[in-house]
C-alpha positions, 0 to 999 in steps of 0.5 A: 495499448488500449485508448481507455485513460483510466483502465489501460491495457497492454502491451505498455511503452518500454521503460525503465526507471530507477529505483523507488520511480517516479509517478510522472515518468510512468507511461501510461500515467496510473490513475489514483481517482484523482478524478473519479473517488467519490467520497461519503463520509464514510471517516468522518473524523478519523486519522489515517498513518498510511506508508508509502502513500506518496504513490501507487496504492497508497496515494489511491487510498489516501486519496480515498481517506480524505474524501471520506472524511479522514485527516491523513499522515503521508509516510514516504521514504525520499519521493518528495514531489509524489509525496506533496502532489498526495498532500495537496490531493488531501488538502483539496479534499478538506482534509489536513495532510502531514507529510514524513520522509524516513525509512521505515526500516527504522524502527525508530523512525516508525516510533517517531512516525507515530508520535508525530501522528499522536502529537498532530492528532491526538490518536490513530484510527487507521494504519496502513501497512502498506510501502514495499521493496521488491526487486526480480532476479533469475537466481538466488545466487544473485540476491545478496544477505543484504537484499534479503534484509532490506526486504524482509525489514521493510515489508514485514518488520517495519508494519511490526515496528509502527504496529507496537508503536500505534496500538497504545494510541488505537481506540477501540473501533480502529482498523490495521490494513496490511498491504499483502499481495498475489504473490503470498500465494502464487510466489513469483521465483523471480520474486522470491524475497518480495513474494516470502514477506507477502506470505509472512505479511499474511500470517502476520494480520493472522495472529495480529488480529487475534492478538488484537480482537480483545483491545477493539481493534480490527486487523485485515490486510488487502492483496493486490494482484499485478498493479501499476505503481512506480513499483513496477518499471523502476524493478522490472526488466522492460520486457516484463513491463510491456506486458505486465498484467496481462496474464490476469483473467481482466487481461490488464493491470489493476490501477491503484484507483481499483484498490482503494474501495477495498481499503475504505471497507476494512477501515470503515463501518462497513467491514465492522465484522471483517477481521483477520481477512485477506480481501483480494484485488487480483484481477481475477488471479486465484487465492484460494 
């Protein structure tokens, strides 16, 4: 493995974790910017709901949120201590941080995400679809109707759920990112769940920011390539892990840190005439 802290390459330790995983039992540690983003006030003022931004790339991007001027809703499902080392991330930042455990497969609780936003803050500027589920399995014998249904509602139906829910607080000029994925695309069959909500996803900021465009409100979504997040050894077999993302032309994975300029631009002035676009971050994997 490479020497580099931030930018590690493979071959990685062996290790497993127990689903959701935890960021301080990963090896190498992944790199949110906690040290390197640099803000510019780029959201002054705005307020950001950002799923699963208690690790992984949602941590990056509310890392990023609140160094460019944005006050940020940290939605999380039980990771307590990821989740108050992002808030505390925030604070440092200046910026005020509302921590919320739940499941967003609820759709009531992401009704009651987004009152809590509007009741903290008055409004939401920026929401990020952005928590997953995914495991791997060699045969579609193995996948039960019930992991089939988890999935599907937490990465397509819950960004539907906290989308009707936002859109009636979203003064025009808001964004709406999607965490999509390579996978919408170059479907892993050892993912097959995970990689057909990644295409729905896909098709979902499609029409979304068509059926959006009139009210003001832009609809994007970023698609990773192979990232290391909690994610990854805590559903991968460690054999997998050791060499995650090497297939990539950068030969390595992508840390979080390296997404969160992509999410800056769709929700800032910079992306003001980006909307129904898929931005990739894949390392050098194809998308087109």
């Amino acid at each position: 493995m490479s020497q580099d802290s931030r930018r590690p390459t493979p071959p990685y330790p062996s290790q497993n974790q127990d689903p959701p995983g935890d960021t301080k039992s990963m090896m190498p540690l992944p790199d949110h910017g906690e040290q390197s983003y640099e803000g510019s006030g780029r959201l002054s003022g705005k307020v950001a709901l950002i799923t699963g931004a208690d690790s992984g790339i949602g941590k990056a991007v509310a890392i990023a949120f609140a160094r460019e001027g944005a006050d940020v809703v940290v939605s999380y499902l039980n990771e307590h201590d990821d989740a108050q080392d992002t808030g505390q991330w925030i604070e440092k930042a200046g910026r005020k941080a509302v921590l919320i455990a739940g499941d967003i497969k609820s759709e009531q609780h992401c009704i009651d995400l987004v009152a809590r936003t509007v009741e903290e803050f008055g409004k939401v500027d920026v929401l990020v679809n952005n928590a997953a589920f995914q495991r791997t399995y060699s045969d579609i014998a193995d996948i039960t109707a019930e992991e089939w249904d988890e999935t599907f509602r937490t990465n397509i139906y819950a960004p539907f759920f906290l989308t009707k829910a936002a859109v009636p607080h979203m003064p025009r000029g808001s964004a709406i990112i999607n965490t999509t994925s390579i996978q919408s695309r170059q479907p892993s069959p050892h993912l097959l769940a995970y990689a057909s909500t990644k295409g729905a996803i896909s098709n979902f900021t499609a029409g979304l920011a068509e059926m959006l465009s009139k009210k003001g409100i832009r609809v994007n979504a970023v698609a990773p390539g192979p990232i290391w997040t909690p994610l990854i050894p805590s559903t991968m077999p460690a054999d997998k892990t050791e060499k995650f993302g090497e297939q990539t032309l950068i030969g390595r994975a992508g840390q979080p840190a390296e997404l969160a300029g992509a999410f800056v631009l769709l929700a800032s002035e910079l992306g003001s005439y980006m909307t129904g676009a898929v931005v990739p971050v894949t390392g050098g994997e194809i998308m087109i």
